[in-house]
C-alpha positions as CSV (number, residue, x, y, z in Angstrom):
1,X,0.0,0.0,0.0
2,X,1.2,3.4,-0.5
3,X,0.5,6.2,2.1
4,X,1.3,9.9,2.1
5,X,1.4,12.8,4.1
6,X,0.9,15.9,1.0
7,X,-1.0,19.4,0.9
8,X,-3.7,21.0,-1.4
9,X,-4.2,24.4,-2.4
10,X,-7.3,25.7,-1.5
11,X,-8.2,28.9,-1.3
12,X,-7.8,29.5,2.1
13,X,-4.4,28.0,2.2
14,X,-2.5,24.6,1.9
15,X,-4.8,22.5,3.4
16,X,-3.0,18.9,4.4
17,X,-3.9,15.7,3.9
18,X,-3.1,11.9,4.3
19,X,-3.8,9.8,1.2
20,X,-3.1,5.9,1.1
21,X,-4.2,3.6,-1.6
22,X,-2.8,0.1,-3.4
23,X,0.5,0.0,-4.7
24,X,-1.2,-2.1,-7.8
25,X,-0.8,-0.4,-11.1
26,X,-3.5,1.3,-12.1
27,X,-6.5,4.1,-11.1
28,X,-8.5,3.5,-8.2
29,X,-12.2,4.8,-7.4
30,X,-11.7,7.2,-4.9
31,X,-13.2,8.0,-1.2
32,X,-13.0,10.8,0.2
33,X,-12.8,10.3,4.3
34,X,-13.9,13.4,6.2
35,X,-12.5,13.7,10.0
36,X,-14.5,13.4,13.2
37,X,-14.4,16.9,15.9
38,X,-11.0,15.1,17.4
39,X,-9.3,15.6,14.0
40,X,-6.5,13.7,12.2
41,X,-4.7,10.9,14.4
42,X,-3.8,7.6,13.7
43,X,-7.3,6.0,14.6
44,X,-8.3,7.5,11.6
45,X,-5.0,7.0,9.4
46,X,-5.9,3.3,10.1
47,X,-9.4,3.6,8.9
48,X,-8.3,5.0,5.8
49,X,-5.8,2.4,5.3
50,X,-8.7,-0.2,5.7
51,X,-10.4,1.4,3.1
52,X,-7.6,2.0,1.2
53,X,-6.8,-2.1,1.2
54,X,-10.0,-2.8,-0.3
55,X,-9.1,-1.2,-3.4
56,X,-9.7,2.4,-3.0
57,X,-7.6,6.0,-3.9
58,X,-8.7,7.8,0.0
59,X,-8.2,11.3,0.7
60,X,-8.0,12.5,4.5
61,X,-8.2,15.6,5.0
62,X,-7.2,17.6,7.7
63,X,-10.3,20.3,8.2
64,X,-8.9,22.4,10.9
65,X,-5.9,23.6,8.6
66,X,-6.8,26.8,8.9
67,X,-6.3,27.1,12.7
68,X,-3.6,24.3,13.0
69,X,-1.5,21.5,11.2
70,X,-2.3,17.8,12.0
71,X,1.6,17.3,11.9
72,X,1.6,19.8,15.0
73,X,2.9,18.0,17.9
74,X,0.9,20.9,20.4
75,X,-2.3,19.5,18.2
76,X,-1.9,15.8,18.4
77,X,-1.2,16.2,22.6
78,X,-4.2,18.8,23.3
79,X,-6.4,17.3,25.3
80,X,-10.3,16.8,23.9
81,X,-12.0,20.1,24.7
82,X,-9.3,21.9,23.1
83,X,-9.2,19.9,19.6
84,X,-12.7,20.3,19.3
85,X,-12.6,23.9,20.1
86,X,-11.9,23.9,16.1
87,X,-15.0,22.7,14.5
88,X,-16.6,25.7,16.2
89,X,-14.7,28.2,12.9
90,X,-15.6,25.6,9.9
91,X,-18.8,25.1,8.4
92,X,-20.8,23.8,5.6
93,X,-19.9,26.5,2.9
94,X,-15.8,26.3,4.3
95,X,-16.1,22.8,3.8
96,X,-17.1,23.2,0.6
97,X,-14.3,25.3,-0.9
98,X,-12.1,22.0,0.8
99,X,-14.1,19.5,-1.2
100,X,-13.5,21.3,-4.1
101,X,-10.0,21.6,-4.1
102,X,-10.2,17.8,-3.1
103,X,-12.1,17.4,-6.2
104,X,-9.3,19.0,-8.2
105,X,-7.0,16.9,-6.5
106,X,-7.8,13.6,-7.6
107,X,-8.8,14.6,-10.7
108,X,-5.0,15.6,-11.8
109,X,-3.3,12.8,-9.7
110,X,-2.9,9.5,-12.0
111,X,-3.4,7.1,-9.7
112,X,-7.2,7.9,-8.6
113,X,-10.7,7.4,-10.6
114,X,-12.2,10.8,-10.0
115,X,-15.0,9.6,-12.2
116,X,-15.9,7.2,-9.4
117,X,-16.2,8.9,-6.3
118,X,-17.9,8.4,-2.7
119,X,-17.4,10.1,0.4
120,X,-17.7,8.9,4.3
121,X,-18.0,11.5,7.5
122,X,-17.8,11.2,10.9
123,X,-19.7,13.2,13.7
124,X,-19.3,16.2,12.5
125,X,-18.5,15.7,9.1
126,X,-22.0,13.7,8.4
127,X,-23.5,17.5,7.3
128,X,-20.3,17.7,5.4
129,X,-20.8,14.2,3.4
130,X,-24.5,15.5,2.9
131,X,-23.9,18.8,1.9
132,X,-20.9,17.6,-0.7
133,X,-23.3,15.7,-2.0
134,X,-26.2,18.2,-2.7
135,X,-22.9,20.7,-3.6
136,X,-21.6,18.1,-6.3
137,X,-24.2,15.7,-7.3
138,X,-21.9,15.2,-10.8
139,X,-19.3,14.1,-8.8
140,X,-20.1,12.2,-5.7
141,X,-21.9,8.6,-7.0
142,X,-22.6,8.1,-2.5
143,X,-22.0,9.4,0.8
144,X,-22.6,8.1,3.9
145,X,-22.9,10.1,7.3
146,X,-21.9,7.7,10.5
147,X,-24.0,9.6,13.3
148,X,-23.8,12.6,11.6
149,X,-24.8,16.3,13.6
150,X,-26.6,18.8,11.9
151,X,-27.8,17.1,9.4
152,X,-31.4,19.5,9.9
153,X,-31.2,22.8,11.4
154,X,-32.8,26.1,10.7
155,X,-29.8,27.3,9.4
156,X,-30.0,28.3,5.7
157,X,-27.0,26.3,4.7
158,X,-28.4,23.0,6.6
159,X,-27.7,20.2,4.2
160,X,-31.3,19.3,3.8
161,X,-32.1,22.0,1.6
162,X,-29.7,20.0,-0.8
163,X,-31.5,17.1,-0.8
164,X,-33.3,17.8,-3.9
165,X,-30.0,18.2,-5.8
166,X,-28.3,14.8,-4.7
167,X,-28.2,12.3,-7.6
168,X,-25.8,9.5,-5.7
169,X,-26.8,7.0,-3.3
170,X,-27.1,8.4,0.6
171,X,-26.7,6.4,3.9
172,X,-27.3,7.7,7.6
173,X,-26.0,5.3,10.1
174,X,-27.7,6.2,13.7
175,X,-26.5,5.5,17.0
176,X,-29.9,4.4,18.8
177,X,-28.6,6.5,21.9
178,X,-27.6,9.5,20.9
179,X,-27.4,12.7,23.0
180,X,-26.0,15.0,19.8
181,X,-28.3,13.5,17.3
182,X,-31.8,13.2,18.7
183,X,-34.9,10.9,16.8
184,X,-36.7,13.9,16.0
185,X,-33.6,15.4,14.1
186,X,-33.8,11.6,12.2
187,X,-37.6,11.9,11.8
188,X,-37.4,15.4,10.1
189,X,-34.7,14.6,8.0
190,X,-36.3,11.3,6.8
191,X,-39.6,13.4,5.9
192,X,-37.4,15.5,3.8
193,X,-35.7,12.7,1.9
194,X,-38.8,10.6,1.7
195,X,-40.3,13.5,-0.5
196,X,-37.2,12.9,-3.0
197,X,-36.9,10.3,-5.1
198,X,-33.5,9.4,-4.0
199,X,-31.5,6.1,-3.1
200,X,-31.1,6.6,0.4
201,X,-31.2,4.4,3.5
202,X,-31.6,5.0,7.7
203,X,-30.1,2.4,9.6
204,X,-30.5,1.9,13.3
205,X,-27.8,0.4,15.5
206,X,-29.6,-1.0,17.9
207,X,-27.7,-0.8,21.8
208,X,-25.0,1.7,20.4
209,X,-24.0,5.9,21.5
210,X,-22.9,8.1,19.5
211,X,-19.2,7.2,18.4
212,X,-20.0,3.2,18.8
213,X,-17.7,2.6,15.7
214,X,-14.2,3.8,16.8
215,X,-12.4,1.4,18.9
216,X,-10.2,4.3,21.0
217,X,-13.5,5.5,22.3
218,X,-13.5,2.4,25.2
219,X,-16.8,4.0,26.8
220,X,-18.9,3.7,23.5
221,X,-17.0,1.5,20.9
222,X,-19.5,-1.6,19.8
223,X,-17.1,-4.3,18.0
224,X,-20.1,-6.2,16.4
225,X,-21.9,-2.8,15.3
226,X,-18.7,-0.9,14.1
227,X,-18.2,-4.8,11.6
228,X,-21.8,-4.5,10.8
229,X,-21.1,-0.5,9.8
230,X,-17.6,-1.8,7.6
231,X,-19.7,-4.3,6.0
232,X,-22.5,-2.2,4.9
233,X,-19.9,0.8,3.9
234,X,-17.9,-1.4,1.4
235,X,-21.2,-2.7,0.5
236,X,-22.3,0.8,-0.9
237,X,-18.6,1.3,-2.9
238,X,-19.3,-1.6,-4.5
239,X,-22.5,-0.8,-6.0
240,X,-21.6,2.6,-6.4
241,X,-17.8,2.8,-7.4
242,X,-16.4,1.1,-10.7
């Protein structure tokens, strides 16, 4: 496998990012892998490199580039309420500049398929996965949001409104406890998308919190539900991605 610590330009600066994908000859269908509030560390390196052995070109970006460096050693040491303190100055529309520079990223580098293209977020990042895909229906063939926040609000950049512009296949995984993602929130958003004619699915995890799928978190990780989430993520590539 190769793996690589590089930048993009974007227009708010050199954004970095960690990219792994096979050493086979060859493009590969690309997925782009959007951070959880903690950030870039290597719980997610490794989840990219699980992606990336199953056959696929995967872009991590590091979302708090404007405020900090993921390389930063004062970053990778700061304890929780301090790395999070940095999704408080991103935001839908910032994180769509980043996707678009993404976007222009794989489609100069020779060893991706930016024809073929899905995208997974974390936490925070499940608005960004929904609103990517409203943003660039052309380009993103499925997205799925792992106990996404904010995937309704009142705000007029909420990723619902998108909805009706999203062409690619959509899946919400839901944590059946979940103190930052409440039912209602899930009921609203799957009267919007049930008024749509898209592909899209709501899955329940039944006995799981919010963060059930990453194995640092000991007080919430749910081995058996976190397979069951793998299994139904590689299940949407390969429908989706060539």
């Amino acid at each position: 496998m190769v793996e690589q610590e590089s930048h993009i330009d974007t227009t708010d600066g050199r954004m970095d990012i960690f990219v792994a994908y096979p050493d086979a000859e060859g493009c590969h269908a690309v997925v782009l892998f959007y951070m959880d509030s903690l950030g870039i560390r290597e719980e997610l390196r490794d989840m990219a490199r699980r992606i990336a052995a199953k056959g696929y070109f995967v872009v991590l970006p590091n979302l708090y580039f404007r405020q900090v460096q993921a390389s930063d050693a004062a970053y990778a040491e700061a304890p929780f309420e301090e790395r999070i303190e940095h999704a408080r100055h991103i935001n839908n529309r910032l994180v769509m500049r980043d996707t678009e520079a993404m976007l222009r990223y794989v489609e100069t580098h020779p060893r991706a398929d930016a024809g073929s293209l899905g995208a997974i977020g974390f936490c925070m990042s499940g608005a960004f996965v929904f609103a990517a895909a409203g943003t660039f229906p052309d380009s993103i063939k499925c997205a799925a949001s792992i106990y996404g926040v904010n995937l309704v609000t009142d705000g007029d950049d909420s990723p619902h409104l998108l909805a009706d512009r999203v062409t690619g296949q959509l899946y919400f995984a839901c944590a059946e406890d979940d103190d930052y993602v409440p039912d209602r929130v899930i009921e609203k958003l799957d009267k919007r998308l049930s008024a749509t004619e898209l592909n899209y699915c709501i899955d329940w995890y039944p006995g799981t919190r919010h963060g059930f799928a990453f194995a640092d978190r000991e007080d919430t990780y749910v081995h058996a539900s976190a397979e069951r989430l793998w299994g139904r993520l590689f299940a949407m590539f390969e429908r989706n991605l060539r």
